[in-house]
Backbone as a ProteinNet text record, in pm:
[ID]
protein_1_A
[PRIMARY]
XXXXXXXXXXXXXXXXXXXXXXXXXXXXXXXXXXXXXXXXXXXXXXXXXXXXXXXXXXXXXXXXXXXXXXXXXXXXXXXXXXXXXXXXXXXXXXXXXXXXXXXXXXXXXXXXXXXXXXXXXXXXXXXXXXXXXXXXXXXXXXXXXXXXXXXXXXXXXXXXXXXXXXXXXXXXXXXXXXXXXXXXXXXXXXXXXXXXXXXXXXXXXXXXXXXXXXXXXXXXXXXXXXXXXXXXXXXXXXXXXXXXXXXXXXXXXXXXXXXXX
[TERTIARY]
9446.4	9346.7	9211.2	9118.3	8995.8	8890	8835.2	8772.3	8619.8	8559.5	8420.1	8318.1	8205.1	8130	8003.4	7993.2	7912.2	7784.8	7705.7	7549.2	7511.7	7395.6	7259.6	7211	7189.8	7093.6	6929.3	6872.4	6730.6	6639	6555.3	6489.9	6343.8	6366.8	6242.4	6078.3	6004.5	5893.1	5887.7	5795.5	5771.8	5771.8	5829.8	5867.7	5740.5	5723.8	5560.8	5589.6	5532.9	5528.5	5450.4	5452.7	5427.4	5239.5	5201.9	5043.9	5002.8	5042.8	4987.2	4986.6	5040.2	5052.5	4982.5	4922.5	4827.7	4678.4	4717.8	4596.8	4549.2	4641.1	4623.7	4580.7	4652.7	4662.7	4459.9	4433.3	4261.1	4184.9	4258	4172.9	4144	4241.8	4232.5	4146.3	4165.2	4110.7	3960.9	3877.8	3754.1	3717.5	3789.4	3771.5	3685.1	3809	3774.8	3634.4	3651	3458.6	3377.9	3379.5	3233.5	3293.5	3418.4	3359.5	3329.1	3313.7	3280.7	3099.1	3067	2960	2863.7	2875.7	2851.6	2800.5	2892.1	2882.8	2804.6	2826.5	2720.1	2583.7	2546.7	2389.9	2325.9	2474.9	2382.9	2377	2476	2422.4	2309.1	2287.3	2152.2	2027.8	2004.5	1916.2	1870.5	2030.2	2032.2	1923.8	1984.7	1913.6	1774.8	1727.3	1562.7	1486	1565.6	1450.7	1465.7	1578.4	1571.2	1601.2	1559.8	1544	1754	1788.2	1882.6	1846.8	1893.1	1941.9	1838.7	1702.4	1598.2	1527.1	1561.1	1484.4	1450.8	1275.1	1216.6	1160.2	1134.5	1000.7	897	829.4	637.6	611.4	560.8	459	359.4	258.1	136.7	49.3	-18.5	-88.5	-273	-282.5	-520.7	-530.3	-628.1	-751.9	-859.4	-899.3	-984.3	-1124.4	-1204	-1307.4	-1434.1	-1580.1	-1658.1	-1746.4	-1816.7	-1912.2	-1841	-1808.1	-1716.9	-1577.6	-1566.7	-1414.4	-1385.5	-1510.6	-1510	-1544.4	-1623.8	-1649.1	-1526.2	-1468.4	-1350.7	-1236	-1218.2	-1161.7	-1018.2	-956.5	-813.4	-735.9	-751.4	-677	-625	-701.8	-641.6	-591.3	-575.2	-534.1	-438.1	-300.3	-201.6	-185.4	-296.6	-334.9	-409.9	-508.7	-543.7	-468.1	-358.1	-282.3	-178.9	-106.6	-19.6	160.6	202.6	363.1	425.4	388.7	485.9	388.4	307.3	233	323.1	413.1	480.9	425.9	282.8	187.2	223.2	294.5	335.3	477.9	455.3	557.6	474.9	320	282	160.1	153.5	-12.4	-130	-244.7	-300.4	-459.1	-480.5	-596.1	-714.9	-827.2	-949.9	-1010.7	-1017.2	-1078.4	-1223.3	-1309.2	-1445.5	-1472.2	-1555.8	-1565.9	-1701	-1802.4	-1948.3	-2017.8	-1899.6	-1939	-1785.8	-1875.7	-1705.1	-1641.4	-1688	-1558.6	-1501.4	-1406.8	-1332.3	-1206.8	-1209.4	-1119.4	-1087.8	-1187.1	-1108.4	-1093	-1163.5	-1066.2	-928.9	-897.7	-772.3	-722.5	-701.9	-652.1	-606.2	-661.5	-626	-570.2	-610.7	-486.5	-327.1	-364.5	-197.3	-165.3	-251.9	-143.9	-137.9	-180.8	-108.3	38.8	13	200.8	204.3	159.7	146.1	71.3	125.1	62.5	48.8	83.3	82.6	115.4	57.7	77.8	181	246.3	313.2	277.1	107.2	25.6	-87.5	-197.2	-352.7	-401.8	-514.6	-544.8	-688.1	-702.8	-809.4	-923.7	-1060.6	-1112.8	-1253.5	-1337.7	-1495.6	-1589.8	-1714.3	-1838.3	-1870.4	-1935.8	-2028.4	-2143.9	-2207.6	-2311	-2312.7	-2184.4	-2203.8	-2209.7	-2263.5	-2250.5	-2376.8	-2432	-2334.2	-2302	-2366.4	-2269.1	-2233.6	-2124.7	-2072.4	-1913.9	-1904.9	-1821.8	-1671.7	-1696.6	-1591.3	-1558.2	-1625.4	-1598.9	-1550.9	-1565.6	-1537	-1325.4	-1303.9	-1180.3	-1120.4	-1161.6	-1061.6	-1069.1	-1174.6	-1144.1	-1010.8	-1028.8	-877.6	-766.6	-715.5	-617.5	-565.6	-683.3	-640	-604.6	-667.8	-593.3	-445.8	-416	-330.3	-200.7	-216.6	-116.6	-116.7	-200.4	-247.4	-176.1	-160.3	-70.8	94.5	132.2	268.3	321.3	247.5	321.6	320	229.7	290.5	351.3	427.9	541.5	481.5	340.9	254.6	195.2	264.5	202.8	32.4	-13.5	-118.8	-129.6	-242.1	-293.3	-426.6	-432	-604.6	-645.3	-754.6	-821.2	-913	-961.8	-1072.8	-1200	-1339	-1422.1	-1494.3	-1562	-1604.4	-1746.7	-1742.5	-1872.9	-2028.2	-2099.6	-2255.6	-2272.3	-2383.2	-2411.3	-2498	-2530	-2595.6	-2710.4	-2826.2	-2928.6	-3034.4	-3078.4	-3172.1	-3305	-3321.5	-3484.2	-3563.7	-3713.5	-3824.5	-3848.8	-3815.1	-3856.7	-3760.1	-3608.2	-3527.6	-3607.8	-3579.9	-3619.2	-3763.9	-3863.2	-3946.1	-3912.9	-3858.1	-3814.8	-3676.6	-3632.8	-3552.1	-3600.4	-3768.8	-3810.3	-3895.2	-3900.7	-4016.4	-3890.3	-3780.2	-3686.4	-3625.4	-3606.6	-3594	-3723.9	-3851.7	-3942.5	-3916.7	-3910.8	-3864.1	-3753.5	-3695.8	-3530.9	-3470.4	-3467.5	-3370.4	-3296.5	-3129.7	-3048.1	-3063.5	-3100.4	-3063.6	-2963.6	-3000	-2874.3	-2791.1	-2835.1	-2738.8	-2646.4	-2735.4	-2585.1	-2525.8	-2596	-2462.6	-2330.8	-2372.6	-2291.7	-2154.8	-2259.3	-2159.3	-2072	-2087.1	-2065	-1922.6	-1935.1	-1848.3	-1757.9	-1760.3	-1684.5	-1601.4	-1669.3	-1567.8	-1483.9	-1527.2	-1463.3	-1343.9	-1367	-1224.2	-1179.1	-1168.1	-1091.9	-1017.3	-1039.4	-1022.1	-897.4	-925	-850.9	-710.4	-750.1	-651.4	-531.9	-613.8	-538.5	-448.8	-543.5	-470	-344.4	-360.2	-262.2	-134.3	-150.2	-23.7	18.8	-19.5	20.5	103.3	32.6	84.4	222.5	264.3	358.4	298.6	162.9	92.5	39	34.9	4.9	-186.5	-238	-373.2	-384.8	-472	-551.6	-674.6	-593.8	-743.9	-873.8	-937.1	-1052.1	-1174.4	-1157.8	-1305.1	-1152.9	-1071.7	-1045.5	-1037.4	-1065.1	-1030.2	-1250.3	-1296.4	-1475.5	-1526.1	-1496.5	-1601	-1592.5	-1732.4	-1753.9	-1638	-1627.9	-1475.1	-1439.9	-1324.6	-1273.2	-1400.1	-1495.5	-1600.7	-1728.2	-1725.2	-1889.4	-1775.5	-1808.6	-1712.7	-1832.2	-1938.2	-2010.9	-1990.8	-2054.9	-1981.3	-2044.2	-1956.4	-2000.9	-2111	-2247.6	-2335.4	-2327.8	-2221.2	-2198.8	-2119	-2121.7	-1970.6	-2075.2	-2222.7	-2270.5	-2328.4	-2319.8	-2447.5	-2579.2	-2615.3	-2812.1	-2887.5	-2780.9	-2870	-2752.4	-2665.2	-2653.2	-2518.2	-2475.1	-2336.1	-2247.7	-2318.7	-2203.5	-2177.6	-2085.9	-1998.3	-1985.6	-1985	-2010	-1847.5	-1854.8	-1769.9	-1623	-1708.9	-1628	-1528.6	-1620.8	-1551.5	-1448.9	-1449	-1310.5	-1189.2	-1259.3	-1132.3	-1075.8	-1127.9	-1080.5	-1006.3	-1021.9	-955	-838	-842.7	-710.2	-583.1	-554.3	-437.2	-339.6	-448.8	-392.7	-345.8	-349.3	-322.6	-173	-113	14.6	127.6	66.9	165.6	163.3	51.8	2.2	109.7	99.3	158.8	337.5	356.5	521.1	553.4	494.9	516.2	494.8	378.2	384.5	482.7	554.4	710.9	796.3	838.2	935	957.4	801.6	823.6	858.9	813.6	899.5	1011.8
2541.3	2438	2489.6	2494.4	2545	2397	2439.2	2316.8	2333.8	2269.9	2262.2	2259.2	2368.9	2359.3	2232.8	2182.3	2058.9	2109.6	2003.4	2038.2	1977.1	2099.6	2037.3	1950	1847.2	1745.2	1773	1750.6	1780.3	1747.5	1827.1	1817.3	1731.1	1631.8	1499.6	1543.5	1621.9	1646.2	1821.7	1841.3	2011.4	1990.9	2123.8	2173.5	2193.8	2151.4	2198.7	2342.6	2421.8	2557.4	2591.5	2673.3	2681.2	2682.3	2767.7	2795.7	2674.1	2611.7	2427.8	2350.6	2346.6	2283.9	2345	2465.3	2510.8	2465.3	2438.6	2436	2300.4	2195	2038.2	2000.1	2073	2077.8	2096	2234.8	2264.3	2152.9	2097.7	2011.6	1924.7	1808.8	1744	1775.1	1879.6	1953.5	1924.2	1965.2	2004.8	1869.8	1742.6	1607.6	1554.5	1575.5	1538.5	1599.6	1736.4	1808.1	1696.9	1686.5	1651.8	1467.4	1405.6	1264.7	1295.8	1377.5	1390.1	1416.7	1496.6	1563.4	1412.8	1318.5	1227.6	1123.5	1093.3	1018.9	1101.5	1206	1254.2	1209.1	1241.8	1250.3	1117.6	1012.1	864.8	831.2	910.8	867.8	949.5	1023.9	1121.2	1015.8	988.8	885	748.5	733	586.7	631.4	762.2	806.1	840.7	850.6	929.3	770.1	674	557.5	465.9	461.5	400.5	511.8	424.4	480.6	557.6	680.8	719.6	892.2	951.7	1051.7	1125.8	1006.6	1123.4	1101.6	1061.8	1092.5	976.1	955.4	804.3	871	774.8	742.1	701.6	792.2	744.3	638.8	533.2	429	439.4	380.8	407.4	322.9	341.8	229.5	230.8	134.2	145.3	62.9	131.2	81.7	12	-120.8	-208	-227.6	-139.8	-168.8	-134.7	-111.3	-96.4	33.3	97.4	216.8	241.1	147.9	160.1	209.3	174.3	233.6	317.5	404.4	481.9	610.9	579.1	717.7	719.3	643.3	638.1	797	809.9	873.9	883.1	785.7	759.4	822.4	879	968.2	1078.7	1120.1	1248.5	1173.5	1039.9	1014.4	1076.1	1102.3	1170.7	1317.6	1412.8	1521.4	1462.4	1378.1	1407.3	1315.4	1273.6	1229.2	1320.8	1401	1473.5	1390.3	1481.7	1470.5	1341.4	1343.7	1216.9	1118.7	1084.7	981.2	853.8	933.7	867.5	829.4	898	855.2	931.9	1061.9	1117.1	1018.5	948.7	858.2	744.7	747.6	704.9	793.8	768.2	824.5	734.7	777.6	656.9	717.3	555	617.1	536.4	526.7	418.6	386.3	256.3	219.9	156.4	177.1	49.3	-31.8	-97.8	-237.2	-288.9	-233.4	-296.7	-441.9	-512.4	-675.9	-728.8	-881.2	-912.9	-935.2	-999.4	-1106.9	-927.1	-865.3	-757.6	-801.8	-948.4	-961.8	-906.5	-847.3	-747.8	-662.6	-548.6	-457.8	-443.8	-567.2	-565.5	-578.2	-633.5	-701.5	-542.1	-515.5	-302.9	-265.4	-304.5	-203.3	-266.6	-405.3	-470.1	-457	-424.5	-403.5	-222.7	-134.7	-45.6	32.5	92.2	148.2	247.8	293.6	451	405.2	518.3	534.6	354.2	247.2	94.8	132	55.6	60.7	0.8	17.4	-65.2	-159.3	-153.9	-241.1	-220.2	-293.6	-334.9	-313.6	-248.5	-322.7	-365.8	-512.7	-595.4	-588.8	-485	-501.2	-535.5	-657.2	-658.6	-607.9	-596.3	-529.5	-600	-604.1	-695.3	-706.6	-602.4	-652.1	-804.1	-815	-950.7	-1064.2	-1111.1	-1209.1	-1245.8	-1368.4	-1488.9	-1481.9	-1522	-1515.9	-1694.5	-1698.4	-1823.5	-1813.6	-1845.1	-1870.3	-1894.9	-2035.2	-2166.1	-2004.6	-1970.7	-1890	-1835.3	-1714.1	-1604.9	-1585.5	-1731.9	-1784.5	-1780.3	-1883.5	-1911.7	-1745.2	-1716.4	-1525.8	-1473.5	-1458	-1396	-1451.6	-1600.9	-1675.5	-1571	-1638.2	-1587.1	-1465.1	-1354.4	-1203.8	-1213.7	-1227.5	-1256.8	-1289.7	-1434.7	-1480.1	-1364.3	-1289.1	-1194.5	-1071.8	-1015.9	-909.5	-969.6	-1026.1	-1081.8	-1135	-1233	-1207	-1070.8	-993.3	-851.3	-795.6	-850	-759.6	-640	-622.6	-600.6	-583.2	-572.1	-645.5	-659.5	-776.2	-717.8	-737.6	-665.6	-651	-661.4	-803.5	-856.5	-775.2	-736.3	-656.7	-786	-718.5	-816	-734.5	-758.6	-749.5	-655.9	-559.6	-444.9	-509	-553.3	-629.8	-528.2	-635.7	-566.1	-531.1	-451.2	-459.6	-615	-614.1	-710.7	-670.8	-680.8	-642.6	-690.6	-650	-652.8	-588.6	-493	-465.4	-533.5	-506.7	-631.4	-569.2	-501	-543.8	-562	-605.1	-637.5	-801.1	-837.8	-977.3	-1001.3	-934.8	-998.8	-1013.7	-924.2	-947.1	-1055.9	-1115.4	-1200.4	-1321.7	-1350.8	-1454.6	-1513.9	-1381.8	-1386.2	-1419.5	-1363.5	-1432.2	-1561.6	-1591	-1779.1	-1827.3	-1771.9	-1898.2	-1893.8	-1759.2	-1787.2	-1821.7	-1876.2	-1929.3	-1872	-1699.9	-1622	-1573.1	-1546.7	-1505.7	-1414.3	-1418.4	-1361.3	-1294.2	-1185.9	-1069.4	-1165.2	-1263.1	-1352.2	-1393.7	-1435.8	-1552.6	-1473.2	-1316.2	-1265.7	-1259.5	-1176.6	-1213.6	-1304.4	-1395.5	-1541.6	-1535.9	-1520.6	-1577.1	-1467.8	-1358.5	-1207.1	-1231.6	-1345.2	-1375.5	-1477.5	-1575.3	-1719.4	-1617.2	-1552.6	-1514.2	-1432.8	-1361.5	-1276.1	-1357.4	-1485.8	-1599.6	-1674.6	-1702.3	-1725.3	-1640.5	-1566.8	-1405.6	-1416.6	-1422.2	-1426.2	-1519.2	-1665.2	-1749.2	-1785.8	-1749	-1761.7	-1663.1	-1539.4	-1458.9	-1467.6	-1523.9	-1577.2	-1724.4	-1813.3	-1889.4	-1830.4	-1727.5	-1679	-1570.2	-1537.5	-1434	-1285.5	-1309.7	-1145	-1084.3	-951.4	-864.3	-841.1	-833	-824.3	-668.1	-616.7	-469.5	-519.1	-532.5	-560.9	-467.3	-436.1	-298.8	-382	-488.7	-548.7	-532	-587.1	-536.8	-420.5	-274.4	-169.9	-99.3	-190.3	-153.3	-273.5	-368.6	-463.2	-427.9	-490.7	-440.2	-509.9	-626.3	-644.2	-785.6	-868.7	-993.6	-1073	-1121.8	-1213	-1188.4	-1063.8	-1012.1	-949.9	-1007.4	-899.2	-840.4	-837	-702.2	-585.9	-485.1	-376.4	-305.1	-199	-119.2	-31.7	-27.6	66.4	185.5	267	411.8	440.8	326.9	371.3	297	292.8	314.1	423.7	445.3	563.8	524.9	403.6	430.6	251.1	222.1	126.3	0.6	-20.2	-134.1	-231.3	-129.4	-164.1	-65.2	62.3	161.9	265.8	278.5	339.9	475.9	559.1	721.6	743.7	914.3	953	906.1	896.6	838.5	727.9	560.6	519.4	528	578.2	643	676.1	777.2	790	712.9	594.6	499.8	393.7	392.8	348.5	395.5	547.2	618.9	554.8	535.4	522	398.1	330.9	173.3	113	210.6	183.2	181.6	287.4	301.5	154.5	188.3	53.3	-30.9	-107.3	-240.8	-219.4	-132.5	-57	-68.9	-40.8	-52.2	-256.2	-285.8	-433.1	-495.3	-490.6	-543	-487.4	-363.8	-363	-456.6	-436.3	-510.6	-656	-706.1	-842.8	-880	-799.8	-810.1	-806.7
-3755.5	-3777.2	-3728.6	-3816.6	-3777	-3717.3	-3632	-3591.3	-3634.2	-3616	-3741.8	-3546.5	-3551.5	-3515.4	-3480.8	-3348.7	-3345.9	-3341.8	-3446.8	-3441.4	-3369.6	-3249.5	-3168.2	-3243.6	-3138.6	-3235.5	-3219.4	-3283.1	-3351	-3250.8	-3205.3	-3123.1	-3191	-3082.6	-3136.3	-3112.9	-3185	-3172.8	-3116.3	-3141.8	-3104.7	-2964.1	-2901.3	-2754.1	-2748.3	-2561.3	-2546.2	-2497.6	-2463.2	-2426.8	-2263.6	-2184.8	-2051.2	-2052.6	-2176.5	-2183.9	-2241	-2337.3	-2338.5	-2248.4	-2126.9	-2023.4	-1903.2	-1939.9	-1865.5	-1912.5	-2000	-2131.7	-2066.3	-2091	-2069.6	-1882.7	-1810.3	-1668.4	-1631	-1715.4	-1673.1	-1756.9	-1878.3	-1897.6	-1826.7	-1763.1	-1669.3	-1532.8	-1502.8	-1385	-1405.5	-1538.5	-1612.3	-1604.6	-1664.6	-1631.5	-1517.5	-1438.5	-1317.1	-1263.9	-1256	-1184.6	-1296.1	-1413.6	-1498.7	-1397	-1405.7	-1340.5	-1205.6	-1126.3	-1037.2	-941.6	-1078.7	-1104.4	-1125.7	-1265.3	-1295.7	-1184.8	-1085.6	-980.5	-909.8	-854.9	-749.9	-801.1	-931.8	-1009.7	-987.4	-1041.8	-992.7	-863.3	-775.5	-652.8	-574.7	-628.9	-576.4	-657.6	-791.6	-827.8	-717.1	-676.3	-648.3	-509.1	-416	-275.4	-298.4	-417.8	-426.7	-411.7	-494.6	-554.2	-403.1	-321.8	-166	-48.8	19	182.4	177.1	194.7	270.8	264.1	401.7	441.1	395.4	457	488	325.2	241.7	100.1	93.8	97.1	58.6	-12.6	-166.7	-232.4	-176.6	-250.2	-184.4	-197.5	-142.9	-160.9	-203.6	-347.4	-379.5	-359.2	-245.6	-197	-268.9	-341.8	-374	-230.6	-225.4	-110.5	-249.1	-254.1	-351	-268.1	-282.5	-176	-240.7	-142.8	-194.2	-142.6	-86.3	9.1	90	204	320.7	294.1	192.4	142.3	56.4	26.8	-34.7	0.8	117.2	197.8	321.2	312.3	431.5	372.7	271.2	197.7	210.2	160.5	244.9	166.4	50	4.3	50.2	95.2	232.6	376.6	360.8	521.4	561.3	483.9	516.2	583.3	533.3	591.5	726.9	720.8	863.8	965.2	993.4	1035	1075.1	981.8	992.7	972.5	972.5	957.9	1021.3	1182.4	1276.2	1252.9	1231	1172.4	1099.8	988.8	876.6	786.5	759.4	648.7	513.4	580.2	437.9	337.1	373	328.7	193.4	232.3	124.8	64.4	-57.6	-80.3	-142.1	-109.9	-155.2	-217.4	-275.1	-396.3	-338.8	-377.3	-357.1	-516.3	-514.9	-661.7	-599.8	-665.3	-566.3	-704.9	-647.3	-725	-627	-704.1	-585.3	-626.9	-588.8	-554	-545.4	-480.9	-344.6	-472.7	-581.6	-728.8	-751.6	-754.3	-798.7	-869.8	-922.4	-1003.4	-1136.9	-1215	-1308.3	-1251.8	-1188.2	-1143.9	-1098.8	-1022.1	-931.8	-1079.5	-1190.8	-1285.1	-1391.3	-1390.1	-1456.5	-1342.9	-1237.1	-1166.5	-1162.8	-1161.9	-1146.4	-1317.3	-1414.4	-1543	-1604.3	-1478.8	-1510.6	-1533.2	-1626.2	-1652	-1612.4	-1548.1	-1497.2	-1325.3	-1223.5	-1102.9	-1089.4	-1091.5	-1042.8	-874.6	-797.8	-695.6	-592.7	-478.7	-420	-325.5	-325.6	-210.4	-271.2	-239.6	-230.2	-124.6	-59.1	39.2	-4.1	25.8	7.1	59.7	50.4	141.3	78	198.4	122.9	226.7	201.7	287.9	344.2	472.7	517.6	432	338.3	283.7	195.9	176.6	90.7	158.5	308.6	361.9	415.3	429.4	474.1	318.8	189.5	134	116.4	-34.3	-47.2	19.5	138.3	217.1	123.8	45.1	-5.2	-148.8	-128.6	-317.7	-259.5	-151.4	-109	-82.1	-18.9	52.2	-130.5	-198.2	-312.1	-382.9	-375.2	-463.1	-400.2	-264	-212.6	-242.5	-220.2	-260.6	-414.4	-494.4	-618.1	-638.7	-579.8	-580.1	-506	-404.1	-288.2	-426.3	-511.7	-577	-723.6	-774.2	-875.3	-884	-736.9	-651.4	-685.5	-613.8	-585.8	-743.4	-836.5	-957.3	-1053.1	-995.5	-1028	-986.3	-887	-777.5	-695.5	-659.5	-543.2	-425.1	-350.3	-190	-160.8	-149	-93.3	45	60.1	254.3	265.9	281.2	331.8	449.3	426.6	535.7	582.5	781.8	802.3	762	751.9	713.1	817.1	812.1	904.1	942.8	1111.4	1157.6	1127.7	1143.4	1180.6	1340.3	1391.9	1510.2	1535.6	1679.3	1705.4	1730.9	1627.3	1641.4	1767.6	1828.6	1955.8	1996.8	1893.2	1914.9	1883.4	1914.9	1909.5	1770.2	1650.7	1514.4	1496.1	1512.4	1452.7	1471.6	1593.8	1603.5	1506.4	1511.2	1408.3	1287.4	1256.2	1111.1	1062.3	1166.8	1137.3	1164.6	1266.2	1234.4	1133.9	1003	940.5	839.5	851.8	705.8	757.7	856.2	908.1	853.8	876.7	824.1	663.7	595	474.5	357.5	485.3	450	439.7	442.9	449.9	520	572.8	638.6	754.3	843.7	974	943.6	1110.2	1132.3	1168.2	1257.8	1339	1237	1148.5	1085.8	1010.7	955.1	898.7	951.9	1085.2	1200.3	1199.3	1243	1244.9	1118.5	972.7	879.1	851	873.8	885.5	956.3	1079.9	1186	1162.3	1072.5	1023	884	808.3	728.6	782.3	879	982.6	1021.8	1104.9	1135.1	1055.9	954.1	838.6	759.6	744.5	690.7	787.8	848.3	1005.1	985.6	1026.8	980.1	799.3	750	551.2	588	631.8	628.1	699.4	817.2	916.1	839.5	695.9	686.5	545.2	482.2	368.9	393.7	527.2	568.9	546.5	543.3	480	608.4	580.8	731.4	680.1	802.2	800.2	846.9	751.1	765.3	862.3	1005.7	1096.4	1115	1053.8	1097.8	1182.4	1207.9	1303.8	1459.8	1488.2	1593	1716.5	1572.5	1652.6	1638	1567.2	1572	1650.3	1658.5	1783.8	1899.3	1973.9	2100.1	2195.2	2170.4	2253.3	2196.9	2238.5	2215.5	2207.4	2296.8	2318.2	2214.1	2200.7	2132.2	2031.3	1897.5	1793.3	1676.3	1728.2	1658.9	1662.5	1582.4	1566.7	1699.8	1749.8	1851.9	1771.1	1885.8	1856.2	1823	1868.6	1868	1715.9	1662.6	1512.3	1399.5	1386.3	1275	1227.9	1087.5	1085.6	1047.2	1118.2	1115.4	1108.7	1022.4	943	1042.1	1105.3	1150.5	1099.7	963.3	839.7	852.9	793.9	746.5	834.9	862.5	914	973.1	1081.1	1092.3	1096.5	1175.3	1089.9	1245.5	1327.1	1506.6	1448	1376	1317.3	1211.2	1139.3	1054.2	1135.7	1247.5	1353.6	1422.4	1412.4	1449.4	1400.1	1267.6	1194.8	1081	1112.8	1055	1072	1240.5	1294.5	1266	1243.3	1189.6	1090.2	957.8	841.8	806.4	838.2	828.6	906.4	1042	1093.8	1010.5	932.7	874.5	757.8	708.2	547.9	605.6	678.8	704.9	753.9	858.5	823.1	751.6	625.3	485	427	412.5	357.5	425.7	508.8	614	564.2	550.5	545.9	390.5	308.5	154	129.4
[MASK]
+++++++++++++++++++++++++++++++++++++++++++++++++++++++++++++++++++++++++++++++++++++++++++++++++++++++++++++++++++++++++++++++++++++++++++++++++++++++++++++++++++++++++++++++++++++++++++++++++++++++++++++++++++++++++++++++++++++++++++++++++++++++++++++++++++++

């Protein structure tokens, strides 16, 4: 009796082979580095655009000002400050605008698409005072709210004092513009002084940090005219002592207006 050979049954689909499975194994492998790779990239994006491990984005801060803020030259503040400062952390530009209404200007700078800034700082001259007081207050309001629906910070500065004039032609000549109804040193004075009080107060009610520059130039708490030694000539603008004096202060102001955003 011959017995009949049993057939292997049929192998279901092609045998894989040892080099296809090497093949499939690096693919996977290759997978993994590119999802790996992927994630690192967005998380290096995510570290450039916020604060970690040492990598901040710059802050682009305008200075909105007028002479005084234009010879201040704050564009280089970062160099003359240096490194531990923490100024290299922002950079900054000056736009002027010579009169206090700078509402179009501020208005091109808050609808730029390019270089837009991450702060303002607000600043006006003493030359424009006394000045319409009631206008002066609602102009800021309106920038202040102009800034912030552009997603903005701004930073009201106080107003950079006059000296207190005291020679005998200062005094004549300020009784010859009283008889002719015109403004005294005095009341510019005065008027520079309600507007910093003012400034002061709007800003501690608005949660906004004040760019104080009459604190670190008046002669002291009681007399807040400008110190004699930090003009250059005329009684307004500024030498170069004052600047140094007002380098140091910018940055602190610039980090608690972040903070408080």
């Amino acid at each position: 009796m011959i017995r009949s050979k049993k057939k292997k049954p049929a192998l279901q689909g092609k045998a894989v082979t040892r080099p296809e499975k090497r093949q499939t194994a690096q693919r996977r492998r290759l997978g993994g580095c590119v999802l790996a790779a992927t994630a690192l990239f967005l998380v290096s994006l995510i570290l450039c655009n916020d604060e970690g491990y040492g990598m901040t984005k710059k802050k682009h801060v305008v200075l909105l000002g007028a002479s005084v803020g234009q010879v201040w030259k704050i564009d280089s503040l970062p160099e003359r400050l240096g490194q531990e400062s923490g100024a290299k952390r922002y950079s900054f530009e000056f736009v002027g605008d010579y009169q206090f209404d700078k509402t179009q200007t501020l208005r091109k700078i808050l609808q730029r698409k390019q270089n837009k800034p991450d702060a303002i700082l607000l600043k006006e001259c003493a030359a424009y005072f006394p000045g319409d007081l009631a206008r002066y207050q609602e102009l800021m309001k309106s920038w202040v709210k102009e800034c912030r629906d552009a997603g903005v910070i701004p930073v009201p500065t106080t107003v950079v004092p006059v000296i207190r004039q005291q020679s005998l032609m200062t005094r004549m000549k300020d009784a010859v513009k009283y008889m002719l109804g015109r403004p005294t040193s005095g009341i510019q004075l005065e008027r520079i002084t309600q507007y910093n009080n003012w400034i002061r107060s709007y800003a501690d009610d608005e949660k906004l940090t004040v760019l104080d520059l009459e604190a670190v130039l008046r002669v002291s708490d009681e007399d807040r005219s400008l110190r004699t030694d930090l003009h250059s000539g005329d009684g307004l603008h500024l030498n170069p002592k004052a600047y140094q004096l007002l380098d140091p202060i910018v940055v602190p102001a610039l980090d608690r207006s972040l903070k408080r955003k």
